[in-house]
C-alpha positions, -999 to +999 in steps of 0.1 A: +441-197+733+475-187+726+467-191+691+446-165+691+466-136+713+497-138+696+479-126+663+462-101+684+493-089+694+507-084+663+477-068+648+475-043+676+517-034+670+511-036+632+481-008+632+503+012+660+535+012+638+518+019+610+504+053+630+474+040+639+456+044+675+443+012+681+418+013+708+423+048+712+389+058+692+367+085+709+365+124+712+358+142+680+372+130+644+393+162+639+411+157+678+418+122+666+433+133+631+455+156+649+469+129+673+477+106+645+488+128+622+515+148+651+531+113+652+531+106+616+549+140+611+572+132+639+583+104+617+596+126+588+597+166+605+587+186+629+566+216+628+533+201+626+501+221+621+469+216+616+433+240+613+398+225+617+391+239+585+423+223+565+400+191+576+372+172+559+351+140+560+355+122+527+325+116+504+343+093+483+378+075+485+401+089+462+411+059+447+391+024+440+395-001+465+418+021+490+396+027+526+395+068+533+375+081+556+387+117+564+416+144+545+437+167+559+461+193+550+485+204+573+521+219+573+553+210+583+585+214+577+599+177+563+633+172+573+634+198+605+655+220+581+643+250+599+640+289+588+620+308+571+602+290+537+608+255+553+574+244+563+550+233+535+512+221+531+510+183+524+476+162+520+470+136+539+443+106+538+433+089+567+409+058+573+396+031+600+403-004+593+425-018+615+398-046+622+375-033+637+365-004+618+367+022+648+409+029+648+423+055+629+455+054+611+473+074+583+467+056+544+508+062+536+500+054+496+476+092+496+496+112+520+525+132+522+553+143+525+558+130+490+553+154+454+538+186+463+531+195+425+505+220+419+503+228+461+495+265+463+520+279+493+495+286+521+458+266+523+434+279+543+400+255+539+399+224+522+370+207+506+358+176+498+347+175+462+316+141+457+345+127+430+370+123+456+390+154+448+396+182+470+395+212+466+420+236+483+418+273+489+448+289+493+473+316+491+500+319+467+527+346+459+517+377+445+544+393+423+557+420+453+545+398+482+572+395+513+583+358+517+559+354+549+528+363+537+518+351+500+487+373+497+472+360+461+437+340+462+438+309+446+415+277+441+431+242+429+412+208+423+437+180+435+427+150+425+451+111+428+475+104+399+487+068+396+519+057+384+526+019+372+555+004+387+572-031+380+558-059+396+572-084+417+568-103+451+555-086+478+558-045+464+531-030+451+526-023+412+510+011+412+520+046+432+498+072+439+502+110+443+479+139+445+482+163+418+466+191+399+432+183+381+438+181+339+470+178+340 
């Protein structure tokens, strides 16, 4: 018997620490992706927001092999640097496998806060595209706009880039970022 709890037990703290909300599952998918994600962001900022429609079910996982179930993209400001310019869209992947299938937790290897290359300055409605990419419709700076309020319309495909790494024990060998489609 005790065989069995104490690997319980250390599943159940693994999928928590990792942001998870084992056995917390119920209410609506975006309430849930809120709750998770607030703590994740706790971890690295403060300043966490996020809009139902900066939130999408996945078609298709980004990347080959890596569970995904939902995207977001909310803002923050990494570092709790404060001021204004310090809080910035990041994308963030979230899936359910912690075992049962039901718990949801942040996938760390397709979220942020990491690169932010090709991130327009404001989003206001992601998309999920059937490849896997998203599509994000934003706001960027217009040549006379104020600081606060970027005012030019613009559409970017994201889509994952993957970077080889060197191998060895228990690391992984390949990193994964979102970035501009084509390039």
């Amino acid at each position: 018997m005790l065989k069995i709890i104490v690997p319980g037990l250390f599943a159940s703290a693994f999928c928590l620490a990792s942001f998870g909300s084992c056995g917390a599952a119920g209410g609506s998918p975006f309430a849930e992706t809120e709750a998770v994600l607030s703590k994740y962001v706790e971890s690295t900022g403060c300043g966490f927001h996020l809009e139902k429609g900066n939130f999408v079910e996945l078609r298709k996982s980004p990347v080959e092999g890596v569970e995904a179930a939902f995207a977001a993209v909310y803002e923050a400001d990494v570092g709790c640097c404060g001021g204004s310019g310090t809080v910035f869209p990041y994308i963030a992947v979230l899936a359910r496998d912690c075992g049962t299938g039901e718990d949801l937790h942040v996938v760390p290897s397709l979220s942020g806060p990491v690169l932010r290359e090709g991130m327009p300055r404001r989003v206001e409605r992601l998309e999920a595209l059937p490849s896997g990419n998203l599509l994000l419709h934003g706001l960027e700076y217009a040549e006379d706009d104020p600081a606060c309020c970027p005012s030019k319309k613009v559409r970017i495909e994201m889509t994952v880039g993957e970077a080889k790494l060197p191998s060895g024990g228990d690391f992984p060998d390949r990193l994964f970022f979102w970035k501009p489609a084509g390039r």
